[in-house]
TIKOLMAR-820251 format. One line per 5 residues: number of its first residue (from 1); for each residue x, y, z of C-alpha. Coordinates in steps of 0.25 Angstrom, whole numbers, padded with zeros to 4 digits, m for minus. Each point is the difference from the previous one (the first is absolute). Layout:
<atoms>
NUM	X:Y:Z | ...
</atoms>
This chain:
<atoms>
1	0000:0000:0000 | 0007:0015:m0004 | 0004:0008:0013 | m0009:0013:m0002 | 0009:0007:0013
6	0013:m0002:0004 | 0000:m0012:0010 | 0012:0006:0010 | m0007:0014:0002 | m0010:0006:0009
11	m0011:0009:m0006 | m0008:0010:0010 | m0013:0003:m0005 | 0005:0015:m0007 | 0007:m0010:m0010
16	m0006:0004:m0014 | 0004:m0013:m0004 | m0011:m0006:0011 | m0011:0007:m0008 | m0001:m0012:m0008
21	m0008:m0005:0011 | m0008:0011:0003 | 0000:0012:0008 | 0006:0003:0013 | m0015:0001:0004
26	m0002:m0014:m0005 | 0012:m0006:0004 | m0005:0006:0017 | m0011:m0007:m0003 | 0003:m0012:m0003
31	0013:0000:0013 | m0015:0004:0008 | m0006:m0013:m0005 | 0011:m0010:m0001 | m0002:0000:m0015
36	0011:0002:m0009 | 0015:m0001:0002 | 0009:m0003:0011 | 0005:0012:0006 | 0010:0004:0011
41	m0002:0010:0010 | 0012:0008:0002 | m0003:0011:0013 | m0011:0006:m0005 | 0003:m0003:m0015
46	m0005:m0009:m0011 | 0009:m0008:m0008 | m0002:m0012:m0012 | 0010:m0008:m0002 | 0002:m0004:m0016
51	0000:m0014:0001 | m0013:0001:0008 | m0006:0008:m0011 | 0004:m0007:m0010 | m0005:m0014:0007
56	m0013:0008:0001 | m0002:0005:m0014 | 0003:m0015:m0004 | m0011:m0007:0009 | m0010:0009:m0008
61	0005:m0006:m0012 | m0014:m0006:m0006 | 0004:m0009:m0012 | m0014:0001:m0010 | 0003:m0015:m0005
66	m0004:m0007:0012 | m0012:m0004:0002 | m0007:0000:0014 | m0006:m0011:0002
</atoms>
């Protein structure tokens, strides 16, 4: 599966690369409801690391040619 961010770096929801996933809005959201990415609290900071994002974007991965059965 292709690496959409960089594995060894932290991204802190100001990123603009992190609006791939949404908005800094969207992304609170989801830490509010313990949806979305793994996240490490920091003090009183928010970080994503880029492996966790991208282990997230590829379990949403939906592969039209299955079938449910």
């Amino acid at each position: 599966m292709r690496q959409v961010f960089e594995n060894d770096r932290l991204y802190f929801p100001e990123d603009t690369e992190l609006r791939l996933l949404g908005t800094g809005d969207k992304l609170a959201q989801w830490r509010h409801r313990r949806r979305g990415p793994a996240f490490l609290r920091i003090g009183r900071r928010i970080a994503y690391h880029g492996s966790d994002l991208n282990a997230y974007l590829n379990a949403q991965r939906v592969d039209p040619s299955i079938t449910a059965a």
